[in-house]
N, C-alpha and C positions, 0 to 999 in steps of 0.2 A: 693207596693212590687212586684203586679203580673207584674207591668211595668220597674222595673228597672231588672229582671229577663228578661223579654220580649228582651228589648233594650239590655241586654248582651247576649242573643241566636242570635238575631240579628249582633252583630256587630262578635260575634266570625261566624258565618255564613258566614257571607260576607269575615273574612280575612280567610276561611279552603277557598274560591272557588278562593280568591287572589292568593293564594299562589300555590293552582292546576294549575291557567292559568300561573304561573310562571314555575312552573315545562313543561306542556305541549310546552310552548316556548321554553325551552332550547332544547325538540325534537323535531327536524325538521322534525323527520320520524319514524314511527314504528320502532321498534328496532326488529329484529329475532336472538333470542341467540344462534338457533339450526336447523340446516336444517333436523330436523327428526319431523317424527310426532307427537312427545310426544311435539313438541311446537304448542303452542295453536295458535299463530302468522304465525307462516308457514304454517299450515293449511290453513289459513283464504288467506295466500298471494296463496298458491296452487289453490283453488277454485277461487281467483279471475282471474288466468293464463288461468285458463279453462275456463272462459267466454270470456276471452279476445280473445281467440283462438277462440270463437264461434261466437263472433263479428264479427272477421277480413275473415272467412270462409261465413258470412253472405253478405258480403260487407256493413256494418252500415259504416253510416257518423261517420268522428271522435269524433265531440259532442258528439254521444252515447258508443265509444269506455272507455271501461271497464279501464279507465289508473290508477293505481294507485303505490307509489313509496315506499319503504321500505328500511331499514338499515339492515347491518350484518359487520359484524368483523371478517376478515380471522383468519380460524384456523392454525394452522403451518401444511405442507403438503397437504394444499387446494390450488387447481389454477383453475383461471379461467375458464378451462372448466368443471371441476370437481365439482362448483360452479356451474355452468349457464345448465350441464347435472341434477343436483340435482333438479334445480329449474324448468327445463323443459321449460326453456327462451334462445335462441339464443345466444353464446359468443359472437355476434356481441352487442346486446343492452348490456349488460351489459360494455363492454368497452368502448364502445361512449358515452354514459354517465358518467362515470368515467373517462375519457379522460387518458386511458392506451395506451399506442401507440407501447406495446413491451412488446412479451410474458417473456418475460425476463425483467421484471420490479419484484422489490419484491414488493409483497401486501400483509404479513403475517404481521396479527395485521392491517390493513390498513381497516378504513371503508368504506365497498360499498356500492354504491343505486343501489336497486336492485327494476327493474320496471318489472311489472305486465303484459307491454305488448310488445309483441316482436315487435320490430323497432329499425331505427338507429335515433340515437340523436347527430345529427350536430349542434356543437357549431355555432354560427356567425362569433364567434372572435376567428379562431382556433390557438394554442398555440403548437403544434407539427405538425412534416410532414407529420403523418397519419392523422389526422384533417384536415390538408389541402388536400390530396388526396380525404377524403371522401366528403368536401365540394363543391371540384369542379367536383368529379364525380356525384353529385348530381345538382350541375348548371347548367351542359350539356342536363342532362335532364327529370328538375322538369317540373313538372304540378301542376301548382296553383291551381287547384280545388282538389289534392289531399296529398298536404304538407301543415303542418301550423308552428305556432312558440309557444312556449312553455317555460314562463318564470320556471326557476327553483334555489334552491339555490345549487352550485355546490359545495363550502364549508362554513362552518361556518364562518358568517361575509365575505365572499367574495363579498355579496348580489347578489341581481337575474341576475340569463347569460340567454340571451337569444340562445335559443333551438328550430335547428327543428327536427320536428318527423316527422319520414316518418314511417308509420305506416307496419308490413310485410316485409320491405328490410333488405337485408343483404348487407357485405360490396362485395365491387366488389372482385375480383379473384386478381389482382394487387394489391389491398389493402389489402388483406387476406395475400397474400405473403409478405407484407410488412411486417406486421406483428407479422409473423412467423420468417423470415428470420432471422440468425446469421447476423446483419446488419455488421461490417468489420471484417476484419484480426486483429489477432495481431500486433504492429508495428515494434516487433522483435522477430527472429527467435528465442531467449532465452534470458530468463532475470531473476529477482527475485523482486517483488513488495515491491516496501519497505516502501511505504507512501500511503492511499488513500486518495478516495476525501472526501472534507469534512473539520469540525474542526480538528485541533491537533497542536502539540507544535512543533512551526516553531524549524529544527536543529540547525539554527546559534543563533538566538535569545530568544529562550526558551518563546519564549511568547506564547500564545494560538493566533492560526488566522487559517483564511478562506485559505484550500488547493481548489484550482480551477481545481485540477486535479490531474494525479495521476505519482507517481517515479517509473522508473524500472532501477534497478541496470544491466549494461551492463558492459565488459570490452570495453575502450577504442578502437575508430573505427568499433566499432560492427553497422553492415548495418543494417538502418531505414525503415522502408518500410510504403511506402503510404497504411492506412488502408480502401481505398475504389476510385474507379474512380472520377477524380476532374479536378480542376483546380487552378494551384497554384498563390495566391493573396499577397501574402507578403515574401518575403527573407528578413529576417533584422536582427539588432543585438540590443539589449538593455542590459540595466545594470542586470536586472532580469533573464531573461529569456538567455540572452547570444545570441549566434548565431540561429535561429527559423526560423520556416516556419509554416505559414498555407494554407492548402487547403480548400476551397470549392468545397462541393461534392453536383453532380446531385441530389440529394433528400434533401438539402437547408439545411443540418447541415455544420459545418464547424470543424475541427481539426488539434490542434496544438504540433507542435513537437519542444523541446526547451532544450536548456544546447549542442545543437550540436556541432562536433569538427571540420566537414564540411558540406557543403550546396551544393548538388551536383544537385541540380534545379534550374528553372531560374524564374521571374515572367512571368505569363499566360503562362505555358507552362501544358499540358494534362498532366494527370497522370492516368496508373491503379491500384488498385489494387494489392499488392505485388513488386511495381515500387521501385525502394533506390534509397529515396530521400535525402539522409543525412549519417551520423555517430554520433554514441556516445560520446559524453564528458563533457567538466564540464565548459562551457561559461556561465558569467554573475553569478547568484549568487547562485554557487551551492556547496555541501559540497565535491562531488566527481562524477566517471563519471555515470551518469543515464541518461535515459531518460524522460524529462517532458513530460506528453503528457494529452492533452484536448481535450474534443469534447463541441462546443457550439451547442445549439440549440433553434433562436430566437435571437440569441446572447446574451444568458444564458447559462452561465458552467453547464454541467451537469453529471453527474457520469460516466467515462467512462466505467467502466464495464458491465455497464446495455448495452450497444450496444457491447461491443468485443467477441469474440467468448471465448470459454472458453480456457485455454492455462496452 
């Protein structure tokens, strides 16, 4: 009896520590519910900032540097710096890590890693034009006895990027402004948004589909304006998109302007900023006159309001 009692402590033993390593897998990383001191967790991340800080003031080799990486979930009204002044960590690490490229990105309800030691974390494989500024201003001029690489998971199931840490830097002044910066102009002087990016129920077809961009309702012939200095790569027409242009701008995103009534650009011809390159109207397949307009980046659609100035 004392053995068949024994062998059922045993096997329930074994499936309570099963089922722990189950749960501690699905967390990738401490969780901090609360950037105040009443969590026991931000505490424990606090103290280890401040060794990290005593490390990097020591000059310790990075083996001995204090790194360790932790989760939090914006609260509504939290922003990054508000976030990285709490935690007493650099808004630099924290955005290179999280591969935010724009303080004008929303991150409410968004989970961030949130690391322990102040440095930038240069992807390899940068996927934005801040990521690439920050890795080639760090090509120019690494020192291999004091950069390393740093497998990490950057989301769930995306498996390991590799990461480098440069342990103390921040981003350069050009990349800070990057940044910060209202990245373009609105693409007209007045309008009324009528559709964003994203899912929603196409007007002619009532179907649910993928908007790659976003409508502004304009009266007819209303001037288009280049949202940022480029170079124009396509004048064309198709059944879609109607009469379009798109530029390619200095800083490697590219946007599109579509449903035009004229095309008052030519290809490869310079553009700045506030340039009218077009008019309003309702070419290829539109319900009326707006303006389509898209920013890729990677050449991946991406929300344009996250870069336009507010309007």
């Amino acid at each position: 009896m004392n053995k068949k009692k024994s062998l059922a402590f045993s096997l329930c033993l074994l499936l309570y520590f099963f089922a722990l390593s189950k749960i501690f897998a699905q967390s990738l990383y401490p969780e901090i519910k609360n950037l105040s001191i009443d969590d026991v967790l931000f505490n424990q991340y606090s103290v280890s900032v401040a060794h990290a800080r005593q490390a990097l003031a020591r000059n310790d080799n990075f083996n001995d540097l204090p790194l360790e990486i932790y989760s939090y979930k914006v609260k509504p009204t939290e922003t990054i710096i508000s976030i990285a002044a709490r935690c007493c960590i650099p808004y630099d690490a924290i955005i290179t890590l999280n591969r935010i490229s724009s303080v004008k990105q929303d991150i409410e309800n968004k989970v961030l890693l949130i690391p322990t030691l102040p440095a930038l974390y240069i992807y390899k494989e940068p996927n934005s034009s801040l990521e690439k500024l920050t890795l080639a201003s760090f090509q120019k001029t690494k020192n291999e006895t004091n950069h390393f690489e740093l497998p990490l998971f950057a989301d769930k199931g995306a498996g390991k990027k590799k990461v480098i840490c440069v342990p103390g830097a921040l981003l350069s002044g050009t990349t800070r402004t990057f940044f910060f910066m209202p990245y373009y102009i609105f693409p007209l002087a007045d309008g009324v948004l009528t559709s964003g990016f994203g899912l929603r129920t196409d007007p002619l077809s009532g179907k649910c589909s993928y908007h790659k961009g976003i409508d502004i309702a304009a009266p007819y012939g209303t001037s288009v304006f280049a949202v940022a200095g480029g170079e124009v790569v396509s004048t064309s027409y198709n059944n879609i998109l109607g009469k379009h242009i798109i530029i390619k701008h200095t800083d490697g995103r590219s946007s599109v302007y579509g449903h035009l009534s004229n095309i008052l650009v030519s290809l490869n011809d310079k553009v700045s900023a506030g340039n009218v390159i077009g008019t309003v109207g309702s070419t290829g397949r539109a319900t009326g006159n707006h303006l389509h307009f898209e920013i890729h980046e990677g050449g991946v659609p991406k929300d344009p309001e996250a870069f336009l100035e507010k309007h």
